[in-house]
N, C-alpha and C positions, 0 to 999 in steps of 0.2 A: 504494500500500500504506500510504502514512503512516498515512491516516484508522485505518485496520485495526488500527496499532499501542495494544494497550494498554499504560499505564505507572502502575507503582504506586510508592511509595517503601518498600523493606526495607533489612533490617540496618541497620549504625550511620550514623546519620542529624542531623543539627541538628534538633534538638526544631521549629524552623520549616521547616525544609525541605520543596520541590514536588517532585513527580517531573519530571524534565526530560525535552518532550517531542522524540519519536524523530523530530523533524524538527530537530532540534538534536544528536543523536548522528548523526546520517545525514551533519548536513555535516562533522562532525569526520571521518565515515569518508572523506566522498570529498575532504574536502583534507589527508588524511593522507601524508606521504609512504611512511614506513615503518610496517609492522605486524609481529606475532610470530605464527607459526602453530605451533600444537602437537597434534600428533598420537601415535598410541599404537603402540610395537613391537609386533610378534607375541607379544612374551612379555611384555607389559604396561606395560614403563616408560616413562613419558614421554620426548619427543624434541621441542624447539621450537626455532625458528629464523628469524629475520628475511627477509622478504624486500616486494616490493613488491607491489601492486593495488588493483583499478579498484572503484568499484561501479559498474553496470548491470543496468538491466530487475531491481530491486527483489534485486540479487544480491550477491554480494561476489565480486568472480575475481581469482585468480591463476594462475600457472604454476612447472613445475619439471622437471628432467630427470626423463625415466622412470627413471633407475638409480641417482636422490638416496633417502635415507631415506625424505623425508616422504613421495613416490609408491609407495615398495613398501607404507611404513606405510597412507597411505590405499588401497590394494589391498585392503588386509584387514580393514580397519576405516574405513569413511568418517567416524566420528567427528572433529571437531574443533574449536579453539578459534583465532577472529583478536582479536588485540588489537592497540591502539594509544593513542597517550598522550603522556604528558610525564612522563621520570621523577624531576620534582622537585615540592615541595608547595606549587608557586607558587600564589597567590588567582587562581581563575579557571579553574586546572584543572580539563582533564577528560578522562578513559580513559573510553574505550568497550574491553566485551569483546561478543563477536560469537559466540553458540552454532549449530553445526548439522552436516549432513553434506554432506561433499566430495563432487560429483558430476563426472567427468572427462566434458566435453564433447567433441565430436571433431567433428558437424557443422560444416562449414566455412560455410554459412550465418549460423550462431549466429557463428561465431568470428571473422568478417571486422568487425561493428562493435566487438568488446572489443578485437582489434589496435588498429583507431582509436582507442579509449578510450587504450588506453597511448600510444599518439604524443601525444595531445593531451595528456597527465595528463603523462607525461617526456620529451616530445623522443625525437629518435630516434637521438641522438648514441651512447648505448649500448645502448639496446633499440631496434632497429628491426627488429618481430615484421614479418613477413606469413606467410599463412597458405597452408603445403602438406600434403597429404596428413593432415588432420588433426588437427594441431598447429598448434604457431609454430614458423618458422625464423627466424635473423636474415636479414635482406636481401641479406645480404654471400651466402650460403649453408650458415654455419654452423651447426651443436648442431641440436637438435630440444628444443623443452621442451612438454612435455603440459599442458591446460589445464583448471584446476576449478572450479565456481560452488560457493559456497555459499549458499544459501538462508537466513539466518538463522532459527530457532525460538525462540533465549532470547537475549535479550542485557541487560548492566548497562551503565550509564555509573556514573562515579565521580567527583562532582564535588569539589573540593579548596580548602581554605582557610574564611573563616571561618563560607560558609553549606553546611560536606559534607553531600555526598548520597550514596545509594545509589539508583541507578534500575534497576527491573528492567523491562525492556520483554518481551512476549510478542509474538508472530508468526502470522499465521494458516497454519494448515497443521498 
């Protein structure tokens, strides 16, 4: 998908500034540890929330119990928003935000390489997913957490310090 990606430079920007290409926000995502996801209640107000994930197969995934916010909230609205970053304005910085919508995967097919992805990404000393009945369980046989890709559509990087940018990349689809 890289090639696919276009990247233009908007908003406030260093009068020199390049759009930085999405093969440089792609490795921020996948050596990110932690991201933010924010999702929208039924009655409209935002709800976001840390939590961890992979990118794979041109995606972004994570998980969550089915009876957490952010799952009831994408039930109703797959809208949503992953970011990740540094929240300080050190030189060299740079946030990626991640636009699209949540899709809850359940093939265990699909779902048995993204397990791997997380053992390999964290160790399996506190997530060690495998995959029953359409979810992850941990291995122990604990919890059940439901599994969602997101497909990015829009996404910015925000590069920090003395050459800032604003990158907005587009997505095919």
């Amino acid at each position: 998908m890289a090639a696919e990606v276009t990247a233009e430079i908007h908003g406030f920007s260093h009068p020199d500034a390049t759009p930085t290409p999405w093969a440089e926000g792609r490795q921020q995502v996948i050596d990110a540890d932690t991201f933010w996801v924010s999702t929208v209640r039924p009655d409209g107000r935002p709800h976001v929330t840390p939590l961890i994930a992979v990118w794979h197969d041109d995606a972004i995934w994570f998980t969550t119990g089915p009876d957490e916010r952010k799952a009831k909230n994408l039930a109703q609205n797959s809208s949503c928003v992953l970011i990740t970053g540094r929240s300080d304005l050190v030189e060299g910085g740079f946030d990626v935000v991640l636009e699209g919508a949540a899709e809850q995967v359940a093939d265990e097919a699909e779902l048995e390489p993204i397990a791997e992805a997380f053992a390999a990404k964290y160790g399996t000393e506190t997530w060690n997913f495998v995959v029953r009945d359409g979810a992850f369980s941990h291995a122990d046989g604990g919890g059940r957490a439901i599994v969602f890709r997101v497909r990015p559509l829009r996404g910015l990087g925000f590069r920090k310090g003395e050459s800032f940018s604003q990158t907005t990349w587009r997505f095919p689809g």
